[in-house]
C-alpha positions, -999 to +999 in steps of 0.1 A: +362-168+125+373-138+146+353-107+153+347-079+121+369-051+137+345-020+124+352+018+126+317+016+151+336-007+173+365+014+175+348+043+185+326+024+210+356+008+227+374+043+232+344+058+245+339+031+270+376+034+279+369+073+280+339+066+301+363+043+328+388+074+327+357+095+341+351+076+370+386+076+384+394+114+381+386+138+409+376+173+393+343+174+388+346+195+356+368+175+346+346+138+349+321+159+332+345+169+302+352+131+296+314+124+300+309+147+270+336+128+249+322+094+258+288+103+251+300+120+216+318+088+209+289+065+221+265+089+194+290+086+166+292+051+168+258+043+171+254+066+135+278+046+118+272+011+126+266-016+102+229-024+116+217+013+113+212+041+144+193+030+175+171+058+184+162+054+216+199+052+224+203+084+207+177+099+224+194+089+256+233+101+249+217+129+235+205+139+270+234+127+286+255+150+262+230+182+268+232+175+308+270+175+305+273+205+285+253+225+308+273+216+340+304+223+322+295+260+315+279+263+349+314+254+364+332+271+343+311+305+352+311+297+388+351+288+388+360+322+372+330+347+392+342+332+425+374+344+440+389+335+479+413+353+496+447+342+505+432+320+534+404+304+521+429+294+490+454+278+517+422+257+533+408+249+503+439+234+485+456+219+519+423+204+536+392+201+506+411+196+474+383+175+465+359+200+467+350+225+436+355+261+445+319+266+447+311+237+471+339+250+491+321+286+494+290+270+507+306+246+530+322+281+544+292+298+544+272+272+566+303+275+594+320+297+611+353+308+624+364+315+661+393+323+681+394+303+707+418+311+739+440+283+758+425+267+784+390+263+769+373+226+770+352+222+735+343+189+745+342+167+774+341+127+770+310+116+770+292+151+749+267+141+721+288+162+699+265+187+680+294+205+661+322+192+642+356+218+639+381+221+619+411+235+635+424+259+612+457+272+635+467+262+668+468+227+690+441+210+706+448+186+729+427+151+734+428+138+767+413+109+789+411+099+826+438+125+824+463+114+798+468+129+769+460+107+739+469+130+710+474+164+697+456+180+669+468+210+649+463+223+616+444+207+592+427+183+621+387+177+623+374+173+657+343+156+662+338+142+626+336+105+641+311+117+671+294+132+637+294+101+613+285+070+643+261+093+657+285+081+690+293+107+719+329+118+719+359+094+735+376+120+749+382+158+765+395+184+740+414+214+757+428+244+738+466+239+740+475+274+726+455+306+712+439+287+683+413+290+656+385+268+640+358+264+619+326+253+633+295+238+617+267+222+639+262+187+628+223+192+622+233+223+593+256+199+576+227+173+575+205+191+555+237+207+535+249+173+527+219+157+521+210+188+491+252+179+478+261+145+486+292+153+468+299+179+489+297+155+515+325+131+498+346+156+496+343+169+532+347+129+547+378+128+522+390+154+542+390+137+571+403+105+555+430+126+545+441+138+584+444+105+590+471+097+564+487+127+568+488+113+608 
């Protein structure tokens, strides 16, 4: 005899598939958005069912639901009070898509740019590497035992691997041409990341991404 298809089981199953929607999308507002719907759909279905409400589930997707709710209105005030100019847009969208606004800001906020002429060294093979860059315009150039191994330009991280294996840096990076970066000293994004792990997903997903886009 098959299964008793109930309006509890319906709801149930589409907030589980709501749920599994949740955990593939990549806006943070908008996993939380689909965590509300689950969790409203989980509720629902445990009022309705044929056996009677469980309360401590209720109890539970009720807090789930509340926690939601607040994060949603807390990104959707910081999304519309915070603004970036014209060039923080352009890195944001091209290099951390997968960051929020705000996680971007404060990932900003514990670097800082430079303009850096041609000709400087900002690492020699063998450095412990206590910054990681971000080139943000221009062409560095990675060499060793004199040859040049690659170029890296707009959009490029230098140093992220020295940062992530705690390893010292293969090889020398020269300034090709006038160029500028964004610097953060590995031991500030430590703490940083270890206060928003998700900020650090997105900032290794950015790095993940230079290496797709070659």
């Amino acid at each position: 005899m098959g299964a008793v298809v109930t309006p509890a089981l319906v709801i149930g199953s589409l907030a589980y598939a709501v749920t599994a929607a949740a955990l593939v999308v990549r806006d943070i507002l908008w996993l939380r958005l689909l965590g509300t719907i689950a969790s409203i759909g989980f509720i629902l279905a445990n009022v309705i069912s044929p056996g009677g409400p469980t309360y401590v589930f209720l109890a539970w997707s009720s807090m789930f639901l509340a926690i939601n709710v607040f994060q949603i209105s807390s990104l959707i005030v910081e999304r519309r009070n915070i603004q970036l100019d014209e060039e923080d847009q352009d890195l944001h969208s091209f290099v951390f898509p997968n960051l929020s606004v705000g996680e971007f800001r404060l990932l900003m906020k514990a670097g800082r740019r430079r303009d850096i002429s041609e000709g400087v060294v900002l690492a020699e093979q063998g450095d412990q590497g206590a910054e990681v860059m971000l080139i943000e315009r221009g062409v560095v150039q990675l060499r060793r035992d004199g040859q040049e191994l690659d170029r890296l330009i707009e959009g490029h991280m230098l140093g992220e691997v020295a940062f992530v294996s705690r390893r010292p840096f293969s090889s020398r990076a020269v300034v090709a041409e006038q160029t500028r970066v964004v610097v953060w000293q590995r031991a500030t994004l430590d703490r940083l990341f270890l206060r928003r792990p998700s900020l650090a997903i997105g900032f290794h997903a950015a790095f993940i991404g230079q290496l797709r886009r070659g």
